[in-house]
C-alpha positions as CSV (number, residue, x, y, z in Angstrom):
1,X,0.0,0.0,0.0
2,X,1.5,3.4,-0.6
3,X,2.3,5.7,1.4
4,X,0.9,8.5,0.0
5,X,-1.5,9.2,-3.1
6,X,-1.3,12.1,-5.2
7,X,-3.9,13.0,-7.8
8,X,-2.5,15.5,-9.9
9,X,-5.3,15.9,-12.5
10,X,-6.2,19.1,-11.6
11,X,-3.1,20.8,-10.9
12,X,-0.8,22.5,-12.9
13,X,1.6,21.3,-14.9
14,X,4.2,23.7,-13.6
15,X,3.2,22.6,-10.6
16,X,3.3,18.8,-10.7
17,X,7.2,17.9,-10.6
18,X,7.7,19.7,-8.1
19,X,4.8,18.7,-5.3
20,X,6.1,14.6,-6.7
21,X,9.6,15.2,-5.6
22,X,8.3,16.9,-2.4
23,X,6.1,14.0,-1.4
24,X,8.6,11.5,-2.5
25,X,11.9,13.1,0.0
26,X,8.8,12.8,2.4
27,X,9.1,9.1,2.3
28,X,10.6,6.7,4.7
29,X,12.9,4.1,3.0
30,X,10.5,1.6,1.8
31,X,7.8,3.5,1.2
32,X,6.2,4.4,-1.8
33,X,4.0,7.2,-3.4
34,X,1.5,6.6,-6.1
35,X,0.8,9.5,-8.7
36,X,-2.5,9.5,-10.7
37,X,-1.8,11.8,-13.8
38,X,-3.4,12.6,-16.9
39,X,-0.7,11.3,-19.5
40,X,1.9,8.8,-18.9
41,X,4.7,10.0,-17.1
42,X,7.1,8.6,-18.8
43,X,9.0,11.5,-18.4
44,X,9.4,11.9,-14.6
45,X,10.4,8.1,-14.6
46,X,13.6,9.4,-16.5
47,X,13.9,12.2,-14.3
48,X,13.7,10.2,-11.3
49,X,16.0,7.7,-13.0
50,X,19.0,10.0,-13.1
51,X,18.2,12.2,-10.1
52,X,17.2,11.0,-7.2
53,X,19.3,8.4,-5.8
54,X,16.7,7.2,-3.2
55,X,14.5,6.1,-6.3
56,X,14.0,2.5,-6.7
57,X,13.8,2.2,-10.9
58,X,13.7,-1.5,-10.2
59,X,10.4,-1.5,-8.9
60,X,8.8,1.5,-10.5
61,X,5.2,0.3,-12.1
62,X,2.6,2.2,-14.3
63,X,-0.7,1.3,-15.1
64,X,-3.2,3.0,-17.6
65,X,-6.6,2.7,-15.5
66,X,-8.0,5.1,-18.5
67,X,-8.3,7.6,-21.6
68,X,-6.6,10.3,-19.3
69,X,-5.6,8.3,-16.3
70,X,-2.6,6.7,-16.0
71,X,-1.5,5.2,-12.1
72,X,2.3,5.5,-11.3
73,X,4.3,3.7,-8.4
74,X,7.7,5.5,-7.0
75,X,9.2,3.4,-4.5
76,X,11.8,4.4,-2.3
77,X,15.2,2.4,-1.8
């Protein structure tokens, strides 16, 4: 179960990286936050990938639940 959902639907793109790498230094080790998001975020997978070390890549999963919902999983080392 994660630790934290974040639905970020409705909020701004500008805003989104930033309130996902917030959430995610929240973590404890082990944890894990789950994103809902509009598109696939592809993108912040890479991102993660090559900068922040806590991130486990490994076990990163992403599901498309819908037309415009796609359900991410950042675990943390």
């Amino acid at each position: 179960m994660p630790a934290e959902t974040l639905d970020l639907r409705d909020v701004p793109p500008s805003e989104r990286h930033p309130k996902i790498h917030s959430a995610f230094e929240s973590l404890a080790s082990g944890e894990r936050l789950e994103i809902v998001n509009d598109h696939d975020p592809q993108p912040l997978f890479y991102e993660f990938q090559a900068e922040v070390e806590a991130f486990d890549a490994e076990n990163y999963r992403c599901e498309r639940q819908g037309v415009n919902e796609f359900v991410a999983t950042l675990p943390k080392q």
